[in-house]
Structures are given as structure tokens and as C-alpha cells.
C-alpha positions in Angstrom: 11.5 20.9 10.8 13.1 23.3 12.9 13.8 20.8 15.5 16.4 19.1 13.0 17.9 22.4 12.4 16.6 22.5 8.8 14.9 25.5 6.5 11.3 25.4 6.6 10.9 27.1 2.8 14.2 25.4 1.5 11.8 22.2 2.3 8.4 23.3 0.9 10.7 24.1 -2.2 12.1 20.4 -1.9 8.5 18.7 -1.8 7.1 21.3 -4.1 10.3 19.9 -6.9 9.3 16.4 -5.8 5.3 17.4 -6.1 6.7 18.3 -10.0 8.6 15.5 -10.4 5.9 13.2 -9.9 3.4 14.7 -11.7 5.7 14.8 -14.8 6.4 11.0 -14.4 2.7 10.4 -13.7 1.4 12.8 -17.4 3.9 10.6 -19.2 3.1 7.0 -18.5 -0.6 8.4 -19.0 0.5 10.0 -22.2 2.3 6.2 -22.9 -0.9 4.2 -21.8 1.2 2.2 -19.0 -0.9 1.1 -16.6 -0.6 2.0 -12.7 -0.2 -0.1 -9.8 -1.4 1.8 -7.1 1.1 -0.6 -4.5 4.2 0.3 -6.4 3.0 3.6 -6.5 2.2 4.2 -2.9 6.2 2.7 -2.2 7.9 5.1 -3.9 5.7 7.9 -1.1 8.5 7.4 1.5 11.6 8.3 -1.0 9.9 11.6 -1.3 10.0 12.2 2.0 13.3 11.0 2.7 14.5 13.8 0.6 13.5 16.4 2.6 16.6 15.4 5.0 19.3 15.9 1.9 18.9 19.5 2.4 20.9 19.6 5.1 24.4 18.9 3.8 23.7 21.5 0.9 23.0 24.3 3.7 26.2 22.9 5.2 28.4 23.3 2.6 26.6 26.6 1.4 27.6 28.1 4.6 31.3 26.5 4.7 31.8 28.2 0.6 30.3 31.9 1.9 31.4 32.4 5.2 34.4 34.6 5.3 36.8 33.5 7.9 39.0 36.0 10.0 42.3 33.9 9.1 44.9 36.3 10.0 43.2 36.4 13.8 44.3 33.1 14.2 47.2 32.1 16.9 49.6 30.0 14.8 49.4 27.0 17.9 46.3 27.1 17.4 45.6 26.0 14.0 44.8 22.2 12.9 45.8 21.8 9.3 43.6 20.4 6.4 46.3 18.8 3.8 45.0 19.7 0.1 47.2 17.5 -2.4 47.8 17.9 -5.5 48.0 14.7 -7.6 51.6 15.2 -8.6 52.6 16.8 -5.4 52.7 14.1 -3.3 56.7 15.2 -1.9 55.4 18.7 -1.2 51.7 18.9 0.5 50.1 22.1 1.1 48.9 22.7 4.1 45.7 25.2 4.2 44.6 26.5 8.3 40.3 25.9 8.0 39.7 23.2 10.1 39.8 24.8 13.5 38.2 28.2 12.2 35.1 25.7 11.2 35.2 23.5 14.9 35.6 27.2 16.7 32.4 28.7 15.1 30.5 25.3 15.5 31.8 25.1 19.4 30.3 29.0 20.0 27.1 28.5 18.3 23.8 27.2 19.6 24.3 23.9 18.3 27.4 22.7 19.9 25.9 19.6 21.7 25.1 18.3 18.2 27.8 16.4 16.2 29.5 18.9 13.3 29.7 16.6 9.5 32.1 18.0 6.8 31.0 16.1 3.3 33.7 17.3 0.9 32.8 15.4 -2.6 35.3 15.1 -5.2 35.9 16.7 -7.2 35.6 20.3 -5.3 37.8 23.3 -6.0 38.4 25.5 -3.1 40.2 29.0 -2.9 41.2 30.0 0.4 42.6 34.3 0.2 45.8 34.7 2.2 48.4 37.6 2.0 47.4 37.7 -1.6 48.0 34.1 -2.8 45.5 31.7 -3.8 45.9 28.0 -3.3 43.8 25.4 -4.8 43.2 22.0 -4.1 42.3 18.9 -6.7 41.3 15.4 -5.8 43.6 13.4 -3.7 43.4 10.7 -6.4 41.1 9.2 -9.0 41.7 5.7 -9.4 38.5 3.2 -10.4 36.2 5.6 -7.3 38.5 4.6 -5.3 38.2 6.6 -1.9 40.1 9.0 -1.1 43.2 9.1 2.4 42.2 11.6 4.7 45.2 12.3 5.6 48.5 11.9 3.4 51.3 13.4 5.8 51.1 10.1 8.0 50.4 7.0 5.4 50.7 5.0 9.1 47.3 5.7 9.9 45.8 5.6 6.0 43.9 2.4 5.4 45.2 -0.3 3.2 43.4 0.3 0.6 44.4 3.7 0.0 48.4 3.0 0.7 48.1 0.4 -2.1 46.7 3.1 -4.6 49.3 5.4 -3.9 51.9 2.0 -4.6 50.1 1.4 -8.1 49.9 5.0 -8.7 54.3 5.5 -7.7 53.5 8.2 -5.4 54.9 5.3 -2.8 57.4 3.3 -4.2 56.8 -0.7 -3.0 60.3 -1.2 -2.0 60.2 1.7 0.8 56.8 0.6 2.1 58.1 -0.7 5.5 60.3 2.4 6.3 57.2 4.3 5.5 53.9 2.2 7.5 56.7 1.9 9.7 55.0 -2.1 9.9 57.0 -5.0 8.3 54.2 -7.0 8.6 51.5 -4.7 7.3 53.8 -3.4 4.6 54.1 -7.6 3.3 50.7 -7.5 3.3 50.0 -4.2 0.9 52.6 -5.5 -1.3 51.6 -8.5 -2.2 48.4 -6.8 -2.6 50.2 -5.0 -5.4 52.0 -8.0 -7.0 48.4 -9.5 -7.0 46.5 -6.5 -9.3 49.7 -6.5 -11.1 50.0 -10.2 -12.5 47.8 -11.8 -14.9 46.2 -14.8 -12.3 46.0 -11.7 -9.3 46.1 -15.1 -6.8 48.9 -14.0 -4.5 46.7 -11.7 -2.5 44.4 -14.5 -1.3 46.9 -17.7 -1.7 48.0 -19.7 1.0 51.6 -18.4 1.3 51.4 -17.5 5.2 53.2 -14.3 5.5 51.5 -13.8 9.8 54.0 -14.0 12.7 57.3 -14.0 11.4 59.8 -11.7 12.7 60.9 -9.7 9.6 62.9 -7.1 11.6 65.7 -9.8 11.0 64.8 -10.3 7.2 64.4 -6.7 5.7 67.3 -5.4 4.7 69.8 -7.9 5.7 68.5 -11.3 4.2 65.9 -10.5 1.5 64.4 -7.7 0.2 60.8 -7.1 -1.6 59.4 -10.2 1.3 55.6 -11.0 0.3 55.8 -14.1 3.2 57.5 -17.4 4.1 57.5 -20.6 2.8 57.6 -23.2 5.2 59.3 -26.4 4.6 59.0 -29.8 6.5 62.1 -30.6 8.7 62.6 -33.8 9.8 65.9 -35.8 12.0 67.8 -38.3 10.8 69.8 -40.5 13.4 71.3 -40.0 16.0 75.0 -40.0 14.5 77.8 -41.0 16.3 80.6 -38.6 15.2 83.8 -38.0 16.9 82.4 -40.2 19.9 79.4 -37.3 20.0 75.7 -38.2 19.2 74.0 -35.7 16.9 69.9 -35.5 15.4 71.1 -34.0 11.8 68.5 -31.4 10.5 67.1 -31.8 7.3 64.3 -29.6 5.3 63.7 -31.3 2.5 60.5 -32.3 0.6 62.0 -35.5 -1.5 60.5 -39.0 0.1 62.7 -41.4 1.4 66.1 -38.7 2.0 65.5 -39.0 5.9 64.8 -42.7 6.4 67.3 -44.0 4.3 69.5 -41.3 6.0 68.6 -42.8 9.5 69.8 -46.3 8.1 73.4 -45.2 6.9 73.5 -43.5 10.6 72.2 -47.1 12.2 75.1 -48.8 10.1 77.6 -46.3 10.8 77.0 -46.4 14.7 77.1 -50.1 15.2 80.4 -49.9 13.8 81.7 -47.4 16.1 80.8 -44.4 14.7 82.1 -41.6 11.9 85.3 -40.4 12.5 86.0 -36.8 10.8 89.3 -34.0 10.6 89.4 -30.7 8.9 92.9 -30.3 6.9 92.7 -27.1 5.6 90.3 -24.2 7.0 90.7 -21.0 4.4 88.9 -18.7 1.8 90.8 -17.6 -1.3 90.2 -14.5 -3.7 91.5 -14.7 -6.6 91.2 -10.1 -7.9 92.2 -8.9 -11.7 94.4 -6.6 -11.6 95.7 -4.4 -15.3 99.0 -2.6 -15.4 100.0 -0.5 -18.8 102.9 -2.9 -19.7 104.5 -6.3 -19.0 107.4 -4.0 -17.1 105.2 -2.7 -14.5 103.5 -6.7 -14.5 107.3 -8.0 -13.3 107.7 -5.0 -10.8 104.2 -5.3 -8.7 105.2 -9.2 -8.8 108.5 -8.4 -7.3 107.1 -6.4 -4.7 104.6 -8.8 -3.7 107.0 -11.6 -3.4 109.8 -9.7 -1.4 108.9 -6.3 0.6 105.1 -5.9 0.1 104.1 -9.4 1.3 104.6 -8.5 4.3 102.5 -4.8 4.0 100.1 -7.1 2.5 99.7 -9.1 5.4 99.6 -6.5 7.7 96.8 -4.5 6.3 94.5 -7.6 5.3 95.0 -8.7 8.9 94.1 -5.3 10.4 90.6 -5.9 9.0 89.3 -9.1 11.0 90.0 -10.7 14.4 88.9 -13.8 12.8 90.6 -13.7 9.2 94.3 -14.4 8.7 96.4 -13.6 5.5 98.1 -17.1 5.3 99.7 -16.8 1.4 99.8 -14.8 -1.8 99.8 -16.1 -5.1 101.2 -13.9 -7.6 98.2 -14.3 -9.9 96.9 -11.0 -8.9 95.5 -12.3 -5.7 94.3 -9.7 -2.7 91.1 -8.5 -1.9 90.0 -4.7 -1.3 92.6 -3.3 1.2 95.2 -5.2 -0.4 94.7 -3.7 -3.5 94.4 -0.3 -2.0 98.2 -0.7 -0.3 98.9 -1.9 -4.4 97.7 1.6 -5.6 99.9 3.5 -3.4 102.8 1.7 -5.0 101.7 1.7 -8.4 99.9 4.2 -9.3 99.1 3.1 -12.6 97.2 -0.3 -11.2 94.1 -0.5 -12.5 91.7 -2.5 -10.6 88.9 -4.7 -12.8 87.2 -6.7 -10.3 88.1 -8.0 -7.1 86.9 -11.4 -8.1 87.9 -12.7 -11.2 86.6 -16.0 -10.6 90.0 -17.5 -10.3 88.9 -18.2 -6.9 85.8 -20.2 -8.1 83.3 -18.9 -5.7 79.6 -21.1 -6.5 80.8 -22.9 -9.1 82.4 -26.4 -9.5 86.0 -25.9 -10.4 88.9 -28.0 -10.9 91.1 -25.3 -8.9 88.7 -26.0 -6.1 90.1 -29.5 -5.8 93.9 -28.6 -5.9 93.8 -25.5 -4.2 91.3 -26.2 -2.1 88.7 -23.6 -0.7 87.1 -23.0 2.7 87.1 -26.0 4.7 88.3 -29.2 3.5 86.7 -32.4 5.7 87.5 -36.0 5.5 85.2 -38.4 7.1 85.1 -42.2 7.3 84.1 -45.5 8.8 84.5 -49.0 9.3 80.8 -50.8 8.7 81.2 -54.5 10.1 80.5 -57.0 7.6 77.2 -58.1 9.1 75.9 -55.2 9.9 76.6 -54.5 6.3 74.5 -57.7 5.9 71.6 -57.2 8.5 71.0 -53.5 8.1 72.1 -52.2 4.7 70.8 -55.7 3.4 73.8 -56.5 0.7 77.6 -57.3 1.2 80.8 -55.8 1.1 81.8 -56.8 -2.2 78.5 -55.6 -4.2 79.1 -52.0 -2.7 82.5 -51.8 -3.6 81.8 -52.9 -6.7 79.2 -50.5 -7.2 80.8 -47.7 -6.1 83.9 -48.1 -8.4 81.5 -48.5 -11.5 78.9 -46.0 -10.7 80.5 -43.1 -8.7 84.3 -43.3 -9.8 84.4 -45.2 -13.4 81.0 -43.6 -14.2 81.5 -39.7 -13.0 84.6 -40.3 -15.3 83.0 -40.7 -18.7 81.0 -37.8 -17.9 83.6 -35.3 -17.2 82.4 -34.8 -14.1 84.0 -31.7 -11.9 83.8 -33.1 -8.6 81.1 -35.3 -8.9 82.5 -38.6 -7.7 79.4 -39.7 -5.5 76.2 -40.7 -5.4 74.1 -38.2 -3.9 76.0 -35.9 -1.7 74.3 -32.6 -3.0 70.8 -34.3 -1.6 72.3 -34.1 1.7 74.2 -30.5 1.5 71.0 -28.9 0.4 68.9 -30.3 3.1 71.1 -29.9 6.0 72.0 -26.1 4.5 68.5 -25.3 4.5 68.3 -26.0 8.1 70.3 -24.2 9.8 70.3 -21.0 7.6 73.3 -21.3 5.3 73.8 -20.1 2.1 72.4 -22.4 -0.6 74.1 -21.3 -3.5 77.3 -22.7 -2.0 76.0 -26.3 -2.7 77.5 -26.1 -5.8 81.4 -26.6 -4.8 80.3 -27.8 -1.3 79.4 -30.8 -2.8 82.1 -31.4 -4.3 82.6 -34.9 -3.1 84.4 -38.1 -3.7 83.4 -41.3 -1.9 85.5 -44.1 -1.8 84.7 -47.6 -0.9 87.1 -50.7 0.1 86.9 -54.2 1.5 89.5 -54.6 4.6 90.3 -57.9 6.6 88.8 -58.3 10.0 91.2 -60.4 11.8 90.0 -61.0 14.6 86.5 -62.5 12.9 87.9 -63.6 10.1 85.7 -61.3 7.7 85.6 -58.6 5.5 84.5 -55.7 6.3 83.8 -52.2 4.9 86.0 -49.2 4.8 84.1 -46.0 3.4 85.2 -42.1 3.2 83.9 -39.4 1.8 86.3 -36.1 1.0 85.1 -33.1 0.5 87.6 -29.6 -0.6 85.3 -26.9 -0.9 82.4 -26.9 1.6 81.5 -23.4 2.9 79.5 -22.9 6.1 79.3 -20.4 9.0 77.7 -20.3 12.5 77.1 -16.3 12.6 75.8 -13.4 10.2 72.6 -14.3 7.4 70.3 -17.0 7.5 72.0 -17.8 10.9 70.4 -15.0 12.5 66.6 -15.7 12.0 65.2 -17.4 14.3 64.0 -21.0 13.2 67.6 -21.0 11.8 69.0 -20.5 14.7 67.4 -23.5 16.8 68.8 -26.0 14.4 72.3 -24.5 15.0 71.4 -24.7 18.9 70.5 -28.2 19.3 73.9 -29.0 16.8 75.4 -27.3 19.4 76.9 -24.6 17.2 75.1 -21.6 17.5 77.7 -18.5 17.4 81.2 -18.0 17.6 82.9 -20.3 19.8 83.8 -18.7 22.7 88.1 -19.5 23.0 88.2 -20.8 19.0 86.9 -18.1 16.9 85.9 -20.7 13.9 85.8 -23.6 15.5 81.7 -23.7 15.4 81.7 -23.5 11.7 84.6 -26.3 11.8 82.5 -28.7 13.4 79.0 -27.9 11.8 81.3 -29.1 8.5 82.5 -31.7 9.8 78.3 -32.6 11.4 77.3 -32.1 7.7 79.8 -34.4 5.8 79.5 -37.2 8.7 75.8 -37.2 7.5 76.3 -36.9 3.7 78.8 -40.2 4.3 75.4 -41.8 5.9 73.3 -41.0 3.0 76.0 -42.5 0.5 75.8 -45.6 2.3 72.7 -46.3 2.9 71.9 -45.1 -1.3 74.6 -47.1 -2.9 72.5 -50.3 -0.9 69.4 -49.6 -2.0 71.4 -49.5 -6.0 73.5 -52.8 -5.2 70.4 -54.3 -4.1 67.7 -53.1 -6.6 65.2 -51.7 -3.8 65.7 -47.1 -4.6 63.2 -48.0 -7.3 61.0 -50.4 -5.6 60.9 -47.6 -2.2 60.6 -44.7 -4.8 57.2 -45.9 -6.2 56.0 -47.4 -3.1 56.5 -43.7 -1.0 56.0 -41.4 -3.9 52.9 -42.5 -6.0 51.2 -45.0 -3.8 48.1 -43.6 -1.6 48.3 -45.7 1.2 52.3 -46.6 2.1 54.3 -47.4 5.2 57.3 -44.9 5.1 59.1 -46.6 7.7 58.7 -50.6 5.6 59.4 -48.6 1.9 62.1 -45.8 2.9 64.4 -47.7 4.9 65.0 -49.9 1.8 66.9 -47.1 0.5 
């Protein structure tokens, strides 16, 4: 017994208790008339004798609790703190010196080769005496038995299980978690950990969602917050396009059947007669702020100024803000932005600024203003499709698509009052190509703002008619730097456009051109849709690709 470093009468008291124990158990069932089986009996022999080892952590912590400890002897750079925390104290641990007074006694005694065990079981009150001020300690935290951190100063090196019950408990708010594991990654993971025992189904946890591998340095805290993962989406090419005598693969994530085939066959039409042909006409952003004055007399003054000597202080300041933006005009409808107004309060001091957006400007959202005014970058795109290509790849004529396009996309948008809607399908292609390259999709509202227009023009010199189609947009917004741009996937699909960045001698051109790549493509898709109407095959393709088990994409999709 010795050998083990135990107390020879602590253990003859231990078998003695156990010598009681079963005695007592063995009067009763005799006193009850249960019958014995010697087997079961003779198995419970080596329990007994286990517990003559489960003295030793009771010696242990007898020794720990008596032992006074010469605490003011200690050198300060010396001492390895114990954190004791208080369950509403999280903010402000308190720090107790024990630790290296215990491994300092244990590395002087007799028994320093052997390993030195600390069991501290909740809950266990301890009172440490120093300069007159007692400190006491409480569990860590008592959630479900949940064990307890070791060591709460550095959650970095706590285990996942106990970050998560400080998140349920608000000691750690789940919004901070990667500043404080100081792991985007790890920090996903213990928050959707947290979603899961919060909801009702508690599947997120253990779902599919992949959340491994991506770099979230560029997501957190510039384009989403509160990340639990990723959701991948196929992307797929349609084309090549001829546009502007350039061939471009479009992008497209998109999950509908058919978009990117049928896609492909507007591009095959378009290129066979020479290819898209595209211009910007207008390239700027307009902010339309509400401004309040006191009277109508201070209204007509602040007009004045703006429309004689402070256009020009106007200018100045809005243009001292950007090497890319340019103040171009101001419309006296309280127009500006946030300098601007500030150079309006030094000159009337009464001003009082509501909002600088009013939504005069029309920012995501279809507006009639949009279409007059115009917004961001306004493209035109069009084509000449030869009669029989018309014929041999779109599978109708020139007269059924004209036709259709006056009833359906011009006469029919009509009767429904629609804001910009004059097209088949252009948002379809918007949202997929947006998607791509990392733009923001809540501009596909006014950037599809669309009109597409189709006519039948003489060919001469084959005595035919063939196809004239354009498709004008007023309002699509796009960039080529800053947000979804900057992630990495994103980024490739700008790359192999050929856009990535600002341009190196035309700040903006990028951005031009990725417009003018995007409406090119949306003219494609109109195409090759308004077919498949004029010819009855969308439906047929539809159910073929999208509830038939077995299907050839390439014989049902291009029929569309």
C-alpha cells in the first residue's frame, strides 16, 4: 500500500466500511428471502477492492484544503495564476497565486518523479487569506453538467464545447466570436452550433451547408456579417459571344434548366450574323437628398445659390472626394449628397437635413424617373440575325418574332402597367450573370429595366428579310472593384471577362464594358426565348429538362 503512496489505516478503515456495507446488504436480502447467486456475488469482490484506490484523491485534496501556504514569500515572476470566476464576472476575472505554491512543494518532496493530479469538483468553495481579504470562487458555469473551461482569460485555447456555453449563456456575444477565437473558420463553426440548439429542428449543426475552406478574412466584416457557411451554386458558360468584334464565355450561376443552353443558341444566332454590337450613352449615379428649410423664403434663396455662385462650391467639394467621381449637374430638387450638404449648412444655417436619399433618385427599385433621367450606365446593344439563320438555328422566321414581340413584350407589358418591363426575360439573365462575378443583387431590380425591340429589315443583296433586334437598358449598375468583387471565386469570373479591377488609363472603363458583356448576353437570351414562344417548344423543353428522369439537355434546352 505504501508503494502507491497511500495510508495503510485510511485503507483498513475503507475495507472495514465496505466489510459493513456488505454485510448490511447481505442481513437484508436474507431478512427479504431473495435468494443468492453465489456468481453474481463473487463479481461484485473486485468493486471492493477497487475502492481502496479512491482514497487517494481525498488525501490529496485534504492536504491542498489544510496546508497553509507562505503566500507573501512568493516572487511576483514567479507566480502562475489559477483564474476563479464568478458566474456573472466574466469582464473581470480574479486571479488567485496557488498553483505554483502546489507544483513547488510537489517538485521538493520525495515524490517528484511521480505525476502531481489536482481534482477540483464543482461545486467547491475556496478561501484563500491575503492582506486581509478573502476571495471566493463559485463554479465556472452550470449548464446541463456541462464541463467546465480551464481557463477563461484565453477562450482561443477553450474547447468548443465550452465557447458555445458561454455563447448560450451571453457571457460571449455570437457576433464577436471571431475577434475573440481569433479563427473565422472555427468561430462559423461554434455559431452555427448555437443557431442549431437555438431553433426548433437543431439541423444546421450537422446539415450539408459546407462552411470548410473558404477564405472568410474577405467576408467578415466587409460582405456579410453573422456567416454560418457558403452556399455553392452551379456556374455554367454560355457562348462564346461575339461582342464588339471580341469573343467572350458569359458566366452564369443559376439553378433554372434550360437558361444556359438556350442562352448558347441566341449567342450561335447572334455570331453567325456578325456579332452584337454595343455603346454606353450615359455613365452616371444620381442622389436625389431631402432637404427642410423653415419657410418658402429660405426654399427660393438656397435655390438661388445653387443655380448661380454655389454650383460651382458644389462642384468643387463633391469632386475633392473621388478621383473617379465627377459632379456633372445639379438639379434643384434638393439634390447633393453628404459634403454637398455640409458646404449647404455653412450657408444656411437653418437647413435641416432629413435624409440624404429620398428616393428621388430610385436606388433598387423600378422607377419611371429611372427611364428619363437615367441612372448609372445606360447600354444599347443590337444585332442583325440573317433570315436563315433565323430559320436554321432559332427554328422560326422573322415575321413570327416580330410579331411576337410587339404582342407579348411591348402591347402586353402595356396593359399591365409595367415600369420597365418591356421584355421577355431580361432579369433571368441579370441575376445569373450578377451572381457570377460578385455584384450586388439587389440592383436587378432597375438593372433590368429593359426594352427589346424587334423589326424585319430588307437584305438587298439576298433579296430577304432579315432581323433587326436591340435591347436598351437605362439603369444597370455594376462595378469591377470593392464587395462581392473581392472574394475570390468572384473574382475569377471577372478575370477571364477580362475585367477584373480598375482599368489601368480609364478609371471606369472595366465596369463600362462588364455592362455592356452583360446586356450583349441578356439580348441572346431574348432571342433565343421569344423562339422557343413563336414556335411552341419553352413548354415542351420545360417538361422534358425539369420533370423527366432521364433527358438529353443539349436535344430539350436548345429548343428554347
Amino acid at each position: 500500500m505504501r508503494k502507491i503512496g497511500s495510508c495503510l489505516i485510511l485503507a483498513i478503515f475503507v475495507l472495514l466500511n465496505g466489510l459493513f456495507a456488505f454485510m448490511s446488504a447481505f442481513l437484508t436480502i436474507k431478512l427479504f428471502g431473495i435468494t443468492i447467486n453465489p456468481i453474481l456475488l463473487s463479481e461484485a469482490i473486485p468493486f471492493l477492492i477497487i475502492t481502496i484506490g479512491f482514497e487517494k484523491p481525498f488525501a490529496l485534496t485534504k492536504t491542498i484544503l489544510t496546508t497553509t501556504f507562505p503566500i507573501t514569500q512568493i516572487e511576483e515572476n514567479n507566480v502562475c495564476n489559477i483564474v476563479m470566476l464568478d458566474v456573472d464576472a466574466y469582464d473581470n476575472p480574479t486571479e488567485i497565486p496557488i498553483l505554483d505554491i502546489i507544483l513547488s512543494q510537489h517538485h521538493s518532496s520525495s515524490k517528484a518523479s511521480l505525476p502531481l493530479i489536482i481534482d477540483l469538483t464543482s461545486p467547491m468553495v475556496f478561501q484563500v487569506v491575503q492582506s486581509d481579504v478573502i476571495i471566493e470562487s463559485h463554479p465556472l458555469i452550470e449548464f446541463n453538467d456541462t464541463s467546465k473551461p480551464l481557463d477563461l482569460t484565453d477562450p482561443t485555447i477553450m474547447s468548443d464545447e465550452d465557447v458555445l456555453l458561454l455563447v448560450i449563456n451571453s457571457k460571449i456575444s455570437h457576433y464577436n466570436l471571431e475577434k475573440i477565437l481569433k479563427n473565422n473558420e472555427r468561430a462559423v463553426k461554434v455559431y452555427r452550433a448555437f443557431l442549431s440548439h437555438s431553433s426548433i429542428m437543431k439541423t444546421l449543426e450537422i446539415s450539408i451547408l459546407p462552411m470548410e475552406g473558404y477564405d472568410y478574412l474577405k467576408v467578415m466584416g466587409i460582405c456579410c456579417e453573422n456567416v454560418i457557411g457558403y452556399m455553392p451554386i452551379p456556374i455554367r458558360v454560355a457562348g462564346p459571344l461575339k461582342i464588339d468584334d471580341e469573343l467572350f464565355h458569359i458566366p452564369m450561376a443559376t439553378t433554372e434548366g434550360c437558361l444556359v443552353a438556350s442562352t448558347s443558341r441566341g449567342c450561335k444566332a447572334i455570331n453567325e450574323g456578325g456579332g452584337a454590337k454595343t455603346v454606353v450613352i450615359q455613365d452616371l449615379m444620381t442622389r436625389g437628398s431631402c432637404v427642410e428649410f423653415p419657410n418658402i423664403i429660405q426654399v427660393a434663396k438656397a435655390k438661388h445659390w445653387l443655380e448661380n455662385d454655389g454650383n460651382d462650391i458644389v462642384k468643387h467639394v463633391f469632386n475633392s472626394t473621388s478621383r473617379f467621381a465627377k459632379l456633372k449637374k445639379l438639379k434643384i430638387t434638393a439634390a447633393g449628397c453628404e459634403k454637398a450638404l455640409e458646404v449647404m449648412n455653412n450657408h444656411f444655417s437653418d437647413i435641416q437635413i432629413i435624409s440624404i436619399s429620398r428616393n428621388y433618385c430610385s436606388d433598387k427599385k423600378p422607377a419611371t424617373i429611372n427611364w428619363i433621367e437615367e441612372r448609372e450606365k445606360s447600354v444599347i446593344t443590337e444585332a442583325i440575325i440573317p433570315g436563315n439563320v433565323v430559320q436554321k438555328v432559332l427554328k422560326t422566321n422573322v415575321e413570327a418574332l416580330v410579331k411576337l414581340n410587339i404582342s407579348k413584350n411591348l402591347v402586353g407589358s402595356a396593359i399591365a402597367g409595367s415600369v420597365g418591363g418591356f421584355n421577355a426575360h431580361a432579369t433571368n439573365m441579370v441575376t445569373a450573370i450578377y451572381i457570377a462575378p460578385g455584384q450586388g443583387l439587389a440592383q436587378n431590380v432597375k438593372s433590368s429595366n429593359c426594352i427589346t425591340i424587334m423589326e424585319s429589315i430588307n437584305n438587298s443583296m439576298l433579296n430577304t428579310k432579315d432581323l433587326h433586334i436591340t435591347c436598351t437598358i437605362p439603369s444597370i449598375e455594376v462595378g469591377t472593384i470593392g464587395g462581392g468583387t473581392t472574394l475570390g471565386p468572384q473574382s475569377v469570373m471577372l478575370k477571364m471577362l477580362g475585367v477584373k479591377g480598375s482599368h489601368p488609363t480609364m478609371p471606369g472603363e472595366n465596369a463600362k464594358k462588364l455592362a455592356r458583356i452583360i446586356y450583349a448576353s441578356v439580348m441572346a437570351r431574348e432571342l433565343s426565348l421569344c423562339a422557343a414562344l413563336a414556335t411552341g417548344h419553352l413548354v415542351k423543353s420545360h417538361i422534358i429538362h425539369n420533370r423527366a428522369a432521364k433527358i438529353s439537355i443539349l436535344e430539350s434546352c436548345l429548343m428554347s
